[in-house]
N, CA, C and O atoms as a CHARMM CRD file, in Angstrom:
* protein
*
  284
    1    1 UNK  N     -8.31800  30.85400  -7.56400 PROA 1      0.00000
    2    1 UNK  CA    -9.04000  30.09200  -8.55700 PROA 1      0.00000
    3    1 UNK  C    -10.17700  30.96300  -9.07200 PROA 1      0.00000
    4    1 UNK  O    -10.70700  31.42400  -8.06100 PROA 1      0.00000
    5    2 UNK  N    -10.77800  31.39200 -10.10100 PROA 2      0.00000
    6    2 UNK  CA   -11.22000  31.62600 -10.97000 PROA 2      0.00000
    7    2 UNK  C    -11.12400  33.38000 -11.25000 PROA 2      0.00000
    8    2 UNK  O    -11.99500  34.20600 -11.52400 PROA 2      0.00000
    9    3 UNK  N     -9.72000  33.48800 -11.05100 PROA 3      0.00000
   10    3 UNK  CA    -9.69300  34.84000 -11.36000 PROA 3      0.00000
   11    3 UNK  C     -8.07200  35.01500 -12.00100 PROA 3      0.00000
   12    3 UNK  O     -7.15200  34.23300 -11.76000 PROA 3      0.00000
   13    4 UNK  N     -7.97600  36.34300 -12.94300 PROA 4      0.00000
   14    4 UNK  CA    -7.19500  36.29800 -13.71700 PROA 4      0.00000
   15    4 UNK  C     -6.28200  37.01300 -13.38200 PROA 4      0.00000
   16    4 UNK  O     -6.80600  37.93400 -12.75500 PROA 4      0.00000
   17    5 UNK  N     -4.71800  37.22200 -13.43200 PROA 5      0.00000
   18    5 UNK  CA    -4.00100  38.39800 -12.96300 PROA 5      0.00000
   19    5 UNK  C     -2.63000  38.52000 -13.28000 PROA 5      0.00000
   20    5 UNK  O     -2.42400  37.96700 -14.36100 PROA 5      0.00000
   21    6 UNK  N     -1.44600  39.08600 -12.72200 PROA 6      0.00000
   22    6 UNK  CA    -0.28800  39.37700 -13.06400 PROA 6      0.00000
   23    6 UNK  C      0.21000  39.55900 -11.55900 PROA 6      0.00000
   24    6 UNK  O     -0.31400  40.07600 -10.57200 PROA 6      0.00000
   25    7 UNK  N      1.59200  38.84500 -11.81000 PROA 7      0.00000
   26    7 UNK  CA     2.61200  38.95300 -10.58600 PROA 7      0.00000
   27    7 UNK  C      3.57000  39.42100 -10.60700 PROA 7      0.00000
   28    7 UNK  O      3.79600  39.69900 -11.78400 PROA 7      0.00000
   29    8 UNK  N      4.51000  39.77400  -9.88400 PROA 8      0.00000
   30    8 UNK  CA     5.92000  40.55300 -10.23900 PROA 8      0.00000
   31    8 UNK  C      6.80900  38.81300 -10.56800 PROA 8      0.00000
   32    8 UNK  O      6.53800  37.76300  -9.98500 PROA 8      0.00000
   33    9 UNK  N      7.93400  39.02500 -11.72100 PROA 9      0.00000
   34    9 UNK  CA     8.98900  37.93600 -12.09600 PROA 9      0.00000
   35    9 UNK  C      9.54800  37.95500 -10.58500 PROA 9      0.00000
   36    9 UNK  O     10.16700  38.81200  -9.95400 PROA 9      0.00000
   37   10 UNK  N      9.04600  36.56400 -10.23300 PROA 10     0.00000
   38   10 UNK  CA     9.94400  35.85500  -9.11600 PROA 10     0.00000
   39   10 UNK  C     11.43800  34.99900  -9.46400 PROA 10     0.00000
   40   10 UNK  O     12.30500  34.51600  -8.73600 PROA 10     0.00000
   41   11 UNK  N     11.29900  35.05900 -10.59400 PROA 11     0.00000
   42   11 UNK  CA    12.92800  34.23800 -10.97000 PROA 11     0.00000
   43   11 UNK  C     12.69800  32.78300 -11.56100 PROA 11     0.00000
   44   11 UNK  O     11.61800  32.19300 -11.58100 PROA 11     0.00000
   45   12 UNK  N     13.90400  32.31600 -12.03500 PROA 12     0.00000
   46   12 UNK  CA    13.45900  31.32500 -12.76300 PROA 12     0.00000
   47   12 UNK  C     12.49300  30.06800 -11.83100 PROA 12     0.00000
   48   12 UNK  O     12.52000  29.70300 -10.65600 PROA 12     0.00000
   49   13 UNK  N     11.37300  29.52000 -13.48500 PROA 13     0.00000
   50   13 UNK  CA    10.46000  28.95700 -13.44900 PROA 13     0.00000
   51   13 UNK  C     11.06400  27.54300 -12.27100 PROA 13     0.00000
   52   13 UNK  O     10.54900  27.09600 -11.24600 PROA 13     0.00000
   53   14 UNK  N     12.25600  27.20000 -12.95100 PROA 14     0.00000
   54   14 UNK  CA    13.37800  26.02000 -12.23000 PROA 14     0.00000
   55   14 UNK  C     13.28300  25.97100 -10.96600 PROA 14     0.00000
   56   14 UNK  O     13.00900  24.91100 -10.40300 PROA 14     0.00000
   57   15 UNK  N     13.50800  27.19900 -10.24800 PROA 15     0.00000
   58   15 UNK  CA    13.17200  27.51900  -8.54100 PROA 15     0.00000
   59   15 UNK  C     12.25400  27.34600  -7.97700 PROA 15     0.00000
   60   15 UNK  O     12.20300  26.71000  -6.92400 PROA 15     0.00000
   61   16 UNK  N     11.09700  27.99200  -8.67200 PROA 16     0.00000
   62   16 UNK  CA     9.93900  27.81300  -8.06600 PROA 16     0.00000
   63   16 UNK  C      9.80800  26.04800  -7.86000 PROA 16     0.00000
   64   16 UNK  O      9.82100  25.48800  -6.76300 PROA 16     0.00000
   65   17 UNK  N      9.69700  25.43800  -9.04600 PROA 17     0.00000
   66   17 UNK  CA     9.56800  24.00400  -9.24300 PROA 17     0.00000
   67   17 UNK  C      9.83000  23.61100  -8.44600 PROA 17     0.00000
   68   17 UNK  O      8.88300  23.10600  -7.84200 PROA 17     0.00000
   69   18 UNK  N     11.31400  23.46900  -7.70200 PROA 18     0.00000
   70   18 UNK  CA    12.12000  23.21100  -7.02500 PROA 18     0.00000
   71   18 UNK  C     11.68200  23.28600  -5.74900 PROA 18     0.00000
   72   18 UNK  O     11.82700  22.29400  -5.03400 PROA 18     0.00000
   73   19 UNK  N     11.00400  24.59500  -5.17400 PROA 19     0.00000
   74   19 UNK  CA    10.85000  24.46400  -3.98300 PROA 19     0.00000
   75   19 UNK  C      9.18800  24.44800  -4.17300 PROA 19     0.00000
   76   19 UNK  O      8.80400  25.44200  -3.55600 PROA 19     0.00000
   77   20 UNK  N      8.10000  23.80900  -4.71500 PROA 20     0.00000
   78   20 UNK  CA     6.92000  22.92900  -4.75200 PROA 20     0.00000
   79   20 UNK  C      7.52800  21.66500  -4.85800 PROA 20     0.00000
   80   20 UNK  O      7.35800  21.32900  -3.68700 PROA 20     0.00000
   81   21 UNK  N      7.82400  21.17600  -5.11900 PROA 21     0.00000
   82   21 UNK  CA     8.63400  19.77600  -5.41200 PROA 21     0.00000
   83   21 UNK  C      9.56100  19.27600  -3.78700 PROA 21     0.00000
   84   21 UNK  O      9.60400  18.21300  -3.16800 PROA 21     0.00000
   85   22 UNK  N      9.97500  20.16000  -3.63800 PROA 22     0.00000
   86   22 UNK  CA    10.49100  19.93100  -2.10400 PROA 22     0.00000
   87   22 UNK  C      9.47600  19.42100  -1.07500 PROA 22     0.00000
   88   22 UNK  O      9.48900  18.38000  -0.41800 PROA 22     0.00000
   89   23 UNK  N      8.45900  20.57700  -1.11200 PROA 23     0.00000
   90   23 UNK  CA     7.00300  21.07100  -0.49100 PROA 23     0.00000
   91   23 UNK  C      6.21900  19.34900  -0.69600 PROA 23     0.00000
   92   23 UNK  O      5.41800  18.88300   0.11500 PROA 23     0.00000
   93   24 UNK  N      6.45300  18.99800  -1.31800 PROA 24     0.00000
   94   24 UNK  CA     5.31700  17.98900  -2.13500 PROA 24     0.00000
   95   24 UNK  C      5.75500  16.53100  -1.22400 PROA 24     0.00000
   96   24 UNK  O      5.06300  15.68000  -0.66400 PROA 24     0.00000
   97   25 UNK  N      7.59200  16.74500  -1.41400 PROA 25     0.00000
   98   25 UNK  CA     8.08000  15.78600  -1.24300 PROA 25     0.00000
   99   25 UNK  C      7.93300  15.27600   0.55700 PROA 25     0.00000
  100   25 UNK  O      7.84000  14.11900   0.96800 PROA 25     0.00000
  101   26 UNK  N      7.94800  16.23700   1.17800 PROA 26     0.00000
  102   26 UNK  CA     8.12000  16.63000   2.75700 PROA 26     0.00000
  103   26 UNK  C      6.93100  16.05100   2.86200 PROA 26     0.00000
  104   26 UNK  O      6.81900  15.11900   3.65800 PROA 26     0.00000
  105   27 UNK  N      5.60200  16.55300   1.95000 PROA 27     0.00000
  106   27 UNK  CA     4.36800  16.36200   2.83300 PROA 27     0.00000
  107   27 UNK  C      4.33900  14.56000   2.30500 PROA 27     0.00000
  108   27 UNK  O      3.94500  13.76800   3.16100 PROA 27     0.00000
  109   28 UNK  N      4.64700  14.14300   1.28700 PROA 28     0.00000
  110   28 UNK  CA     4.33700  12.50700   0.91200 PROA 28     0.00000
  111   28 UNK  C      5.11300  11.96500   1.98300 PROA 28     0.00000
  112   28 UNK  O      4.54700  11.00700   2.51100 PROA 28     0.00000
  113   29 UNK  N      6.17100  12.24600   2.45800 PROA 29     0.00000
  114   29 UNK  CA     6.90400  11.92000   4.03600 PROA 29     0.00000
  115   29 UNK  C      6.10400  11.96700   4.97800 PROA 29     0.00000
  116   29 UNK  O      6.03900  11.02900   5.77200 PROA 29     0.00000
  117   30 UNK  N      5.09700  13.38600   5.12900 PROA 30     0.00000
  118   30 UNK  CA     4.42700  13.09300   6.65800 PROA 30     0.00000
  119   30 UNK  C      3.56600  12.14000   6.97400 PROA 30     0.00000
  120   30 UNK  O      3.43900  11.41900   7.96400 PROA 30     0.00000
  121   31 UNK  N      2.55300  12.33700   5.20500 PROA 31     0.00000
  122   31 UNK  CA     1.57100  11.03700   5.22700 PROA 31     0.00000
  123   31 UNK  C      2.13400   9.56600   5.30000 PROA 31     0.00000
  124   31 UNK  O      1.53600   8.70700   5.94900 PROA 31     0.00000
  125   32 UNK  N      3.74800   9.19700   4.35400 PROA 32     0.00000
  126   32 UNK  CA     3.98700   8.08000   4.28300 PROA 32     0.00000
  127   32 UNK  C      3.75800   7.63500   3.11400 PROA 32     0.00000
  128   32 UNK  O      3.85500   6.52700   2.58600 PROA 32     0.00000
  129   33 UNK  N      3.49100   8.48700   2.83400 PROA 33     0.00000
  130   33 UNK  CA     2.86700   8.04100   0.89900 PROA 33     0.00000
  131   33 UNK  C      4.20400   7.72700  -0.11500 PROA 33     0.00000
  132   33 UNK  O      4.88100   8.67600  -0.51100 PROA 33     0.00000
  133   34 UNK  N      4.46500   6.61900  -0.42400 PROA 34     0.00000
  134   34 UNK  CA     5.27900   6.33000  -1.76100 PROA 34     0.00000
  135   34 UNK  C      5.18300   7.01100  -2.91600 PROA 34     0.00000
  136   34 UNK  O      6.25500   7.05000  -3.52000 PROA 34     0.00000
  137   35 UNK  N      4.05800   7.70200  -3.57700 PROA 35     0.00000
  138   35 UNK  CA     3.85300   7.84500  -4.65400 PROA 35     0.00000
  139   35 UNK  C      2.52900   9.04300  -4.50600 PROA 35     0.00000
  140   35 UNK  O      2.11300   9.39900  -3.40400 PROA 35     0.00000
  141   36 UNK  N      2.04500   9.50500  -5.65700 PROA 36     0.00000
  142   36 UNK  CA     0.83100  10.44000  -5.75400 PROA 36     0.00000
  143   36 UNK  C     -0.54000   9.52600  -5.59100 PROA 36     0.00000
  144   36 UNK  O     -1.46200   9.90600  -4.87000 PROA 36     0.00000
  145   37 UNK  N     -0.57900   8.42600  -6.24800 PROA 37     0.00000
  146   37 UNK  CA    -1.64100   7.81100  -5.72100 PROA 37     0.00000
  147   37 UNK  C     -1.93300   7.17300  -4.05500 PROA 37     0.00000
  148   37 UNK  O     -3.05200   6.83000  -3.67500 PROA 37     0.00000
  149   38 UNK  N     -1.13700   7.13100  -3.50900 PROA 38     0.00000
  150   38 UNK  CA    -1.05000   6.96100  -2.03100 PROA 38     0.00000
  151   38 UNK  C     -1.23000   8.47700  -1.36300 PROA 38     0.00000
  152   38 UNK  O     -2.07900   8.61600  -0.48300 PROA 38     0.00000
  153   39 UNK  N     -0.72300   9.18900  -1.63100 PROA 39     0.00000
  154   39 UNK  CA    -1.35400  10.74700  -1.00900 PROA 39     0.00000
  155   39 UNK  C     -2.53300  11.10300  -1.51000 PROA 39     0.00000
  156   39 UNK  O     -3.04900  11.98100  -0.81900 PROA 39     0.00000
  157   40 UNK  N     -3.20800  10.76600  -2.47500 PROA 40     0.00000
  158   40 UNK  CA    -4.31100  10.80400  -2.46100 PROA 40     0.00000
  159   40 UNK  C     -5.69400  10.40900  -1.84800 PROA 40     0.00000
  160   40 UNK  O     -6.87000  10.77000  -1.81600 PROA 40     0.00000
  161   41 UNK  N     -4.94700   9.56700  -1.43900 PROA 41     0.00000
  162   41 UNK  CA    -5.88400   8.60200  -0.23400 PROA 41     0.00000
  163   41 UNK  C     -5.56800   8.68500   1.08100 PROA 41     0.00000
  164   41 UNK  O     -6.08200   7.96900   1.93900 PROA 41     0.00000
  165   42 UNK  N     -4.38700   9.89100   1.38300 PROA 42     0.00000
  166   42 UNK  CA    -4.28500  10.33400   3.09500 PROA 42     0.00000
  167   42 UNK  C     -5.68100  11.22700   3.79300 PROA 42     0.00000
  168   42 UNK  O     -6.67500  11.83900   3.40400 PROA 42     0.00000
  169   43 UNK  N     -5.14300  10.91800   4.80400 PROA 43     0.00000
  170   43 UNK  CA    -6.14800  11.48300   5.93200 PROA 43     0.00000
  171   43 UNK  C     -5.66000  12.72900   6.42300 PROA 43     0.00000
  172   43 UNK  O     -4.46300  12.80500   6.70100 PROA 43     0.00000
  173   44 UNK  N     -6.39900  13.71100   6.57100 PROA 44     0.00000
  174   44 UNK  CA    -5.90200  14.95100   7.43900 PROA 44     0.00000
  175   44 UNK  C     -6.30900  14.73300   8.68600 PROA 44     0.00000
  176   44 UNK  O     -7.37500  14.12100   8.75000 PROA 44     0.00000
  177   45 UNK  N     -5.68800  15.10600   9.97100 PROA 45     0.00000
  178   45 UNK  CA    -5.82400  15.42400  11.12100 PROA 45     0.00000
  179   45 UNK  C     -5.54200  16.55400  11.84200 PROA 45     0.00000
  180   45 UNK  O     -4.38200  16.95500  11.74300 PROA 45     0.00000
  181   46 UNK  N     -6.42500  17.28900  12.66600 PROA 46     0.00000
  182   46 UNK  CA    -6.59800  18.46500  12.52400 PROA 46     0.00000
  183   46 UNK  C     -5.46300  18.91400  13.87000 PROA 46     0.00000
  184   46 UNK  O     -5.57100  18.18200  14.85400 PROA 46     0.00000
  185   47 UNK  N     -4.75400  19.67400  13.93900 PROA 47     0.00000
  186   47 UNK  CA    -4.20300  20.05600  15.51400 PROA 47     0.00000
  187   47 UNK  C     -4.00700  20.51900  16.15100 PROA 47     0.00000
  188   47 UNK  O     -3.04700  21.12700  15.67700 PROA 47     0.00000
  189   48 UNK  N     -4.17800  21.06200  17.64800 PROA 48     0.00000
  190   48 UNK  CA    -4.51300  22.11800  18.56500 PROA 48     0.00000
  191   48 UNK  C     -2.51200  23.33800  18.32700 PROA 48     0.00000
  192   48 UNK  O     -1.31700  23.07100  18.19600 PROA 48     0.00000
  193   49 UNK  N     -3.34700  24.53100  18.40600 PROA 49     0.00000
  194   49 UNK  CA    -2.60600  26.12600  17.89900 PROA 49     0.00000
  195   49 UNK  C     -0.89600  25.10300  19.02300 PROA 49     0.00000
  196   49 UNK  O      0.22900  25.08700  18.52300 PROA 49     0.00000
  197   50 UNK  N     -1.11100  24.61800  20.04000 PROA 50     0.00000
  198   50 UNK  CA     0.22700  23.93800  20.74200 PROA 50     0.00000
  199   50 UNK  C      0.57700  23.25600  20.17000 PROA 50     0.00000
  200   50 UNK  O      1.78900  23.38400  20.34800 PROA 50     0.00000
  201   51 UNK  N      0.40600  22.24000  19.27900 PROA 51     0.00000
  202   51 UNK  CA     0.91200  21.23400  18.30400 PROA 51     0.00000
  203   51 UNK  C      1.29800  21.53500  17.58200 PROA 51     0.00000
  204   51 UNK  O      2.11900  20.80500  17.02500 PROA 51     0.00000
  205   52 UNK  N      0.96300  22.99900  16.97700 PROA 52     0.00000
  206   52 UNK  CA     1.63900  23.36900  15.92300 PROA 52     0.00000
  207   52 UNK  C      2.89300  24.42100  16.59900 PROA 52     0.00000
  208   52 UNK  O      3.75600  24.84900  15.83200 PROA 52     0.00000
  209   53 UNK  N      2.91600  24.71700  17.76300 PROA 53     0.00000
  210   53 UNK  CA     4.11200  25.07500  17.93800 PROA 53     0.00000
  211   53 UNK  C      5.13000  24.42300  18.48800 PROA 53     0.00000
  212   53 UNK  O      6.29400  24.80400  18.36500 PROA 53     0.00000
  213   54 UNK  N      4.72900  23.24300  19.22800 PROA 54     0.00000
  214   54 UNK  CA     6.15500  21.71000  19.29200 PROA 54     0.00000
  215   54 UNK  C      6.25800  21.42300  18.31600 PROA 54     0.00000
  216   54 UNK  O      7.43900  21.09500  18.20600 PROA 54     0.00000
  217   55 UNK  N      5.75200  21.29500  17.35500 PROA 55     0.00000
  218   55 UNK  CA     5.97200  21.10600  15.79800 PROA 55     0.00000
  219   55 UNK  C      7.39300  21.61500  14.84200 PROA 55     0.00000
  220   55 UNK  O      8.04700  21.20300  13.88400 PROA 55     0.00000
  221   56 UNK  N      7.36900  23.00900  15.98300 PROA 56     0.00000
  222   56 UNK  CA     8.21600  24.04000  14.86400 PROA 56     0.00000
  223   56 UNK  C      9.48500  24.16300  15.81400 PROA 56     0.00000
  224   56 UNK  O      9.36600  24.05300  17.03400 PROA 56     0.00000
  225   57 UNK  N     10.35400  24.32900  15.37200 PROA 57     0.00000
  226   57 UNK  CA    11.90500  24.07100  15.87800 PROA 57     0.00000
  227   57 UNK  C     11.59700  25.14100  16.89500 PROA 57     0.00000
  228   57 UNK  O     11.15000  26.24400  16.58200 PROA 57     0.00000
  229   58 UNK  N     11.94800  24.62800  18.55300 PROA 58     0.00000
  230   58 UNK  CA    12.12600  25.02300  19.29700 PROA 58     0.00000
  231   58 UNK  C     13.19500  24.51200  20.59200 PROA 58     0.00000
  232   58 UNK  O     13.45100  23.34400  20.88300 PROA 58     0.00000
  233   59 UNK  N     13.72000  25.74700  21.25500 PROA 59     0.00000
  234   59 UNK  CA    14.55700  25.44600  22.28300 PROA 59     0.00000
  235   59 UNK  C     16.23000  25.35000  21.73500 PROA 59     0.00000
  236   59 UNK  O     17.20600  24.87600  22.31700 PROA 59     0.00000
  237   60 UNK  N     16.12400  25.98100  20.42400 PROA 60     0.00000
  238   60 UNK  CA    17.48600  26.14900  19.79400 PROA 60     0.00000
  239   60 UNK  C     17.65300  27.62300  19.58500 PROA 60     0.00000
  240   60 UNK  O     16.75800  28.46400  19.67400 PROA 60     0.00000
  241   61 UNK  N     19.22000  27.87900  19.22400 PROA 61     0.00000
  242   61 UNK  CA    19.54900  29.46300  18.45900 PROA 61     0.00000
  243   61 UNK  C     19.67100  29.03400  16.98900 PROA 61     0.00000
  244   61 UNK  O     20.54600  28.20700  16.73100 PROA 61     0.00000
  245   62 UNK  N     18.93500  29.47400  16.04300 PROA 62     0.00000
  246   62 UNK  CA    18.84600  28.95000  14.77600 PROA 62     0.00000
  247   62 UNK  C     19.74600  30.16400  14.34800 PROA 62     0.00000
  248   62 UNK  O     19.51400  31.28600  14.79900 PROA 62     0.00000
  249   63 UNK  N     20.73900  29.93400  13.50300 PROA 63     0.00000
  250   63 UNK  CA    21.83400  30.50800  12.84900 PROA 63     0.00000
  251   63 UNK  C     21.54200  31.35100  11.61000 PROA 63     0.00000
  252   63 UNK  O     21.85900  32.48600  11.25400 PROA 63     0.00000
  253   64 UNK  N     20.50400  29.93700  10.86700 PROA 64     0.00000
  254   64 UNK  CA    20.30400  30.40800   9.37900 PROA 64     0.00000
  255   64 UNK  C     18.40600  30.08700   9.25800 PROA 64     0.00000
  256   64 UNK  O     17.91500  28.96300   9.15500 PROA 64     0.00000
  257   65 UNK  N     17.57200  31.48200   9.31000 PROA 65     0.00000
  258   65 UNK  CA    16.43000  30.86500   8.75500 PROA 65     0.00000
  259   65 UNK  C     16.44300  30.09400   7.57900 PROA 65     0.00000
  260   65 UNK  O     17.48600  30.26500   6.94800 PROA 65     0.00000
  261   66 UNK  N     15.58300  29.23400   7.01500 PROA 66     0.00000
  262   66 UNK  CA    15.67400  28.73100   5.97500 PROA 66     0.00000
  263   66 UNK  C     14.80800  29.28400   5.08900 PROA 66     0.00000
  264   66 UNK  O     13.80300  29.68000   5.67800 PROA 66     0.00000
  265   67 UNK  N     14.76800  29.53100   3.59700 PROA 67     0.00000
  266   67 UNK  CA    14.22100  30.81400   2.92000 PROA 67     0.00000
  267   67 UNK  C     12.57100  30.59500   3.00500 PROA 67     0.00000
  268   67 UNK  O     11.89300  31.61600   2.88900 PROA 67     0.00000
  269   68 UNK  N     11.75100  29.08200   3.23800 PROA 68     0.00000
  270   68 UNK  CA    10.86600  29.01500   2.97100 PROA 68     0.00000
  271   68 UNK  C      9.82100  28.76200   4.95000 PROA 68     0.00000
  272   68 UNK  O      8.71500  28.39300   5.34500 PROA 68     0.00000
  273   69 UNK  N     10.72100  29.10500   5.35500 PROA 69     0.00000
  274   69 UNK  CA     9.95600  28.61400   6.60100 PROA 69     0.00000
  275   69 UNK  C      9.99800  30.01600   7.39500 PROA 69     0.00000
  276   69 UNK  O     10.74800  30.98200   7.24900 PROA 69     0.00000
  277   70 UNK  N      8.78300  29.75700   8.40900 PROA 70     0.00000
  278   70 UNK  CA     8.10900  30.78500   8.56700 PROA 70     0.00000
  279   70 UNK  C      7.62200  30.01200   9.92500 PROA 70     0.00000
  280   70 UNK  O      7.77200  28.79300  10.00200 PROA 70     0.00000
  281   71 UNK  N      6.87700  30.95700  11.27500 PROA 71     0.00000
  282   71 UNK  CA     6.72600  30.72400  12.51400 PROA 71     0.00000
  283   71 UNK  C      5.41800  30.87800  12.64300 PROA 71     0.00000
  284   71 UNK  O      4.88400  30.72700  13.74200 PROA 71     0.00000
C-alpha cells in the first residue's frame, strides 16, 4: 500500500480471481459468515505456532501438493 510498481504477467486476470475468490470463500466458511457483511463483523482469534500445525494436514502421504498451499 502506498507504493507504485510492476510485476512479472502471472497469467490470466480469470485465475488469479479465481483463486482470491476461493481464498475469500474458505475464510467466510471458517468465520461462518453467509455473506460480506457478516465477515465483516468476525472476530479473529489468535493461535499458539501448535495450532497452526494440527491445523495443517498431517499424519498422511499427500500425493498431490495443492498449487496454493504451503507448510
Amino acid at each position: 500500500e502506498g507504493i507504485e510498481g510492476r510485476v512479472a504477467f502471472k497469467g490470466p486476470l480469470k485465475e488469479v480471481v479465481y483463486q482470491y475468490t476461493g481464498g475469500l470463500r474458505a475464510g467466510m466458511g471458517y468465520c461462518g459468515a453467509a455473506n460480506i457483511k457478516a465477515l465483516q463483523n468476525a472476530t479473529f482469534v489468535k493461535i499458539t505456532n501448535a495450532g497452526i500445525k494440527e491445523s495443517h494436514a498431517h499424519d498422511i502421504a499427500i500425493t498431490r501438493e495443492a498449487p496454493n498451499y504451503s507448510r
